[in-house]
C-alpha positions in Angstrom: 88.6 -13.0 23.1 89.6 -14.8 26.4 88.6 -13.0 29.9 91.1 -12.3 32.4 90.9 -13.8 35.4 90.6 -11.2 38.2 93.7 -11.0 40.1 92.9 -11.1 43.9 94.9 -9.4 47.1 95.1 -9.5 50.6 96.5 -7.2 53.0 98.9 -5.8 50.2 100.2 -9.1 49.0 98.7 -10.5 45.4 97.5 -14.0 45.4 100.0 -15.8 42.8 99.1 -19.3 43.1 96.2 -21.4 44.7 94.9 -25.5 45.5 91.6 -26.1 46.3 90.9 -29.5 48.7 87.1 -29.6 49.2 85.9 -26.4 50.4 89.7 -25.2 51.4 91.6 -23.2 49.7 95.6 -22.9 49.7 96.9 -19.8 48.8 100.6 -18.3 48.1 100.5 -14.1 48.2 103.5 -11.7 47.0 104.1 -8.2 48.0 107.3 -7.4 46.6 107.7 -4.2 49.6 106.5 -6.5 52.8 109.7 -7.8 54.8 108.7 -11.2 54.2 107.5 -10.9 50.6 105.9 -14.5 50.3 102.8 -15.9 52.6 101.0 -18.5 52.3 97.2 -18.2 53.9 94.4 -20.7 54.3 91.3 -19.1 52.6 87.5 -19.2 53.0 85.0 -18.2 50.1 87.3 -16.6 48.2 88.2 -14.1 50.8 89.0 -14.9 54.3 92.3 -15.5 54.7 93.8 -16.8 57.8 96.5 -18.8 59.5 99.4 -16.6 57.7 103.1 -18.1 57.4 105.2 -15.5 56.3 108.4 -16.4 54.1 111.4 -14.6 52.8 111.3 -16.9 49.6 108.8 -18.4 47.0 110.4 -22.1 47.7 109.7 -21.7 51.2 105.9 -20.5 51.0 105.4 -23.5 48.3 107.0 -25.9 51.1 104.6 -24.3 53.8 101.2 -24.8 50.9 102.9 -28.4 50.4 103.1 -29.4 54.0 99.2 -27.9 54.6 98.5 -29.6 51.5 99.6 -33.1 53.1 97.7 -32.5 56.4 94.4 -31.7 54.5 95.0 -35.1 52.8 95.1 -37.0 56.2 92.0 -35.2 57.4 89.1 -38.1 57.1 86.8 -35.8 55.2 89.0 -34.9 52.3 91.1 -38.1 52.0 88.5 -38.9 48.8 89.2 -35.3 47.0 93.1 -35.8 47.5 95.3 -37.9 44.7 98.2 -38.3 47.1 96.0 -39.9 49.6 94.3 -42.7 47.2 97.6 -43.3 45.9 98.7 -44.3 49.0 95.8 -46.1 50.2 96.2 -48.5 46.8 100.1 -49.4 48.3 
């Protein structure tokens, strides 16, 4: 019998998807009653979420995680834990 992973929250939105670079975390959250039902939060430890961008759709908070993502890749320290980066180092 398989576990279930404990579904975590934040301010009323639940975390629906997540990317880890080093020791940050990427999250997406979705309250379905919140005017802008999407956000997409950095998070520290598992718990401190910060630096909120609120969306009205799911394709715009995964734009906003993919844009953060990209930054993190150019920051020196996590150039090694990103795929995108060492891909384009190698062209």
């Amino acid at each position: 019998m398989k576990m279930e992973e404990e579904k975590r929250s934040n301010g009323g939105y639940e975390i629906i998807e997540s990317c880890t670079i080093g020791s940050t975390e990427l999250v997406i959250g979705h309250n379905p009653k919140a005017p802008n039902p999407y956000v997409c939060w950095y998070c520290k430890g598992g718990g401190n979420y910060f630096w909120g961008t609120y969306c009205d759709t799911i394709e715009a908070a995964r734009e906003n995680l993919s844009e953060r993502y990209q930054r993190e890749c150019l920051m020196p320290l996590q150039q090694s834990l990103c795929p995108e980066a060492r891909e384009r180092a190698a062209e």
